[in-house]
N, C-alpha and C positions, 0 to 999 in steps of 0.2 A: 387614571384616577379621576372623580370626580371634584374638580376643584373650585372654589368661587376666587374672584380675586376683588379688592375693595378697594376705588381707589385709582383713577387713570391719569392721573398727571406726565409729565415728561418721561418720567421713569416706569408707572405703573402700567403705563400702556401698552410697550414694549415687551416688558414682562411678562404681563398676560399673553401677549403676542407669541412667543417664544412656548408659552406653552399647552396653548393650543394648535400650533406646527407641530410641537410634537405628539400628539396624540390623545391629549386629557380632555374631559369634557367641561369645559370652561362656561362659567355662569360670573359676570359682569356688575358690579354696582360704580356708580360714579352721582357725585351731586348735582350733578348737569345732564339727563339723558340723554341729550344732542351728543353728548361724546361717549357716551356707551354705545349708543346706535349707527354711530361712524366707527368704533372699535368692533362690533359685529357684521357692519357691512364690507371691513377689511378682512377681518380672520376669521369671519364665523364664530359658531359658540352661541349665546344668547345673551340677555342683562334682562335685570331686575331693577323694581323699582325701588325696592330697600334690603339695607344689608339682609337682615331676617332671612328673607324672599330668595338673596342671592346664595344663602349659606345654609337655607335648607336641604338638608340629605345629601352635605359634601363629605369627602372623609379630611380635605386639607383644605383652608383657607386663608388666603392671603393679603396684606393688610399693608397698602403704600402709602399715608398719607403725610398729612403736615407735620402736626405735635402733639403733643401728650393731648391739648381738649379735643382735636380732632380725631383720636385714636380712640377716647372714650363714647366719643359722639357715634358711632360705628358699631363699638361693644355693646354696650349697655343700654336698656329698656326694651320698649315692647316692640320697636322695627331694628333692633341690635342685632348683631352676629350671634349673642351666646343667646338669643333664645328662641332662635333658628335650627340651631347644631343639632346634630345625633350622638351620645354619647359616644366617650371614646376618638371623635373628630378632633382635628390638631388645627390649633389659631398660629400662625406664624406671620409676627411684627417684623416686617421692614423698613415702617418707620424710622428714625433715628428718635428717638426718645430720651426722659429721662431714665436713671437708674430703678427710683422710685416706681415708678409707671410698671415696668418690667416686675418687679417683684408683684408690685397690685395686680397684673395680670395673672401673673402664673398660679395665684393662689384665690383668684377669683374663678378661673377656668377650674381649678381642681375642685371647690367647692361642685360645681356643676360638671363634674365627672368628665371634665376636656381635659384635651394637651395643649400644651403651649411651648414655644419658642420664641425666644426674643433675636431676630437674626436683620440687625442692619446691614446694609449693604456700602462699597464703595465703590468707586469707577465713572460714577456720573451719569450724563445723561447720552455720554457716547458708550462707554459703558454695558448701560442695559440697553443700547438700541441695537448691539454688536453681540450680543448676549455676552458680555464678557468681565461681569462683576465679581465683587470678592466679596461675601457673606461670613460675617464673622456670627456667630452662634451661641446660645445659652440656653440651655435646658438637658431636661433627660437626654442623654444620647442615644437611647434606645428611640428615644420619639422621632428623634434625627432622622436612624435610619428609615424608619416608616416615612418620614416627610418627603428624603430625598431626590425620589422622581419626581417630585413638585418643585423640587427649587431648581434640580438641573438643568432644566433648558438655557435659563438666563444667568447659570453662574461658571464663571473660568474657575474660580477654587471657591470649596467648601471647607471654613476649619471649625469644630468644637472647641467653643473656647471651656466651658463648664458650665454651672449652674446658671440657673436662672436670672440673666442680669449681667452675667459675663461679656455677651455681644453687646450691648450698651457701652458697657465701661472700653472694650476693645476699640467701640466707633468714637470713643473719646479720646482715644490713643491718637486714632487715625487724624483726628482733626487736630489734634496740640500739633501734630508732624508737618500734616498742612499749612499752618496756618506760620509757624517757625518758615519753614522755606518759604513762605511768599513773601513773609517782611525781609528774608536773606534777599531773595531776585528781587523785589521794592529799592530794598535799600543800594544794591551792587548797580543795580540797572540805573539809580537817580545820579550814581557815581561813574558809571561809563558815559550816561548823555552829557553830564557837566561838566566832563572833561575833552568832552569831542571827539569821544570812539563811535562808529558805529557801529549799530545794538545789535544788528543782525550778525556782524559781524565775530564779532564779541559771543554772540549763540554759537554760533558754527565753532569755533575755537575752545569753549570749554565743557561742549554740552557733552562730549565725547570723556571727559577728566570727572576728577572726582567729585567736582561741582555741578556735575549732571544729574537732572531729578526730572518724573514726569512733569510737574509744574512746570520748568527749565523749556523740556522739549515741547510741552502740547501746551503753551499758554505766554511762551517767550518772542514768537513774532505778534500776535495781535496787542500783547500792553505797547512793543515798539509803533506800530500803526494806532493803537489808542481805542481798542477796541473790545469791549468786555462785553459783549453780548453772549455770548457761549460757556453755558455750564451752571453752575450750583449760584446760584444768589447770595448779597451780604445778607440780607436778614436772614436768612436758614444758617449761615455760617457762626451771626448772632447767637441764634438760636442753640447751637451748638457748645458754642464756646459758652456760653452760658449754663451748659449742663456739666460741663468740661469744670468750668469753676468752682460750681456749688458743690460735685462732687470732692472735690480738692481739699474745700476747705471744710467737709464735715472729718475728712482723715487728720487735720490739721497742717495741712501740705499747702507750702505756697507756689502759684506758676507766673511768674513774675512777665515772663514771654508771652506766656496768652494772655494774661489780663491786660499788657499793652495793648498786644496787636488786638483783641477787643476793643478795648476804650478805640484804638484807629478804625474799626471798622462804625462804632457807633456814629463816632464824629461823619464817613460817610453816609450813613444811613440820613443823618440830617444835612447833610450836602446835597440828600435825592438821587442818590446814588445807589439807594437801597434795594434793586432786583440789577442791577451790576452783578456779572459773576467775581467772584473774590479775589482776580488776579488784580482788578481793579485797587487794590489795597498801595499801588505805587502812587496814587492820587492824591496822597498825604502828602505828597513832596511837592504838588503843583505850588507855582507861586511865579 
């Protein structure tokens, strides 16, 4: 297929990567050319010097950025994605966005005779470098199948969750789940050091029982050595939970567990702690 991809950051780079090994004709945009021109000199393909440019005469494009203003920054106006497109061409957000945005999308694409999907991703940034993400999904599922060999290279499962806005609300699933186990291993782990077990110990001994969880195994010896450089940042997790909440409370639903462990990660964030990946969250307990 001809595909553009929008978007090189940790995750998007890889991704694209993945699917230009497998065989698509991949066209490049990034806000930095120095790193579109390192992503071409690794995997071939080519880049563009605006979305427009890169998503002209694709049938599938794809869209990794930060947040909702950066996803519109990309979309819309005269060096935008949609006024690039052919009709008929499929937009697919991997963004993690809001709800809102996802529906503005989909009905701004149909206005201009696109398709769209809203399909975040999870797994990280090991993840997409392993091609082995989990895409949860919203839109027509007939568009799905058309997109598919575009998103397979870099994903271990692909689910339709439903309509338009369904993958958003699913990647808010994912992050309430998240975010619960990390203040569980914060809080157990502040309770094994206090007491004078060793952590690693302590890993090896439960990670096998019912208290085992990827967090548990892929993020339980570095909080013991004190080391949060690897993985998804607190401000995107912010960011996150932030979508996580507002969605919450338009259904009138309270999450009494994410609003904490926000308000904790906030409190990091002004600690300067804020591009720490989020296992960092035991840091509450420093003292």
């Amino acid at each position: 297929m001809k595909v553009a991809f929008i978007g090189l950051g940790v995750m998007g780079y890889p991704m694209a990567g993945f699917q230009q090994k497998a065989g698509h004709n991949v066209c490049v945009y990034n806000r930095t050319s120095a790193k579109a021109q390192k992503w071409v000199d690794e995997y071939g393909g080519r880049f563009a010097e605006t979305p427009a440019e890169a998503s002209k005469d694709a049938d599938v494009v794809m869209i990794c950025v930060g947040n909702d203003n950066d996803v519109r920054s990309v979309v819309y106006g005269g060096n935008g994605i949609i006024s690039g497109l052919k009709a008929g061409a499929i937009i697919v957000d991997h963004t993690t966005t809001s709800h809102e945005l996802a529906i503005e999308l989909g009905e701004k694409c149909k206005d201009a005779q696109l398709e769209f999907l809203d399909a975040p991703v999870s797994g990280g940034q090991a993840g997409a470098e392993n091609g082995a993400l989990a895409v949860m999904i919203g839109g027509d599922k007939s568009v799905l199948e058309k997109a598919t060999l575009a998103i397979e290279p870099y994903a271990k499962t692909m689910t339709h969750m439903g309509d338009t806005g369904a993958g958003q609300l699913t990647k808010m699933v994912n992050q309430i789940l998240i975010a619960g186990v990390l203040q569980g291993v914060s809080e157990g782990f502040t309770l094994a050091k206090k007491s004078g077990l060793d952590l690693p110990t302590v890993i090896n001994a439960i990670s096998e029982g019912a208290a085992g969880s990827w967090q548990l195994s892929n993020r339980g010896l570095n909080i013991d050595k004190d080391v949060f450089d690897y993985g998804f940042a607190i401000d995107w997790m912010c960011k996150d939970l932030g979508f996580c909440l507002d969605a919450a409370q338009k259904i009138g639903l309270s999450l009494p567990n994410t609003q904490f462990v926000n308000e904790r990660y906030v409190e990091l964030q002004q600690r300067g702690l804020n591009r720490c990946d989020t296992s960092a969250l035991i840091k509450q307990y420093d003292n």
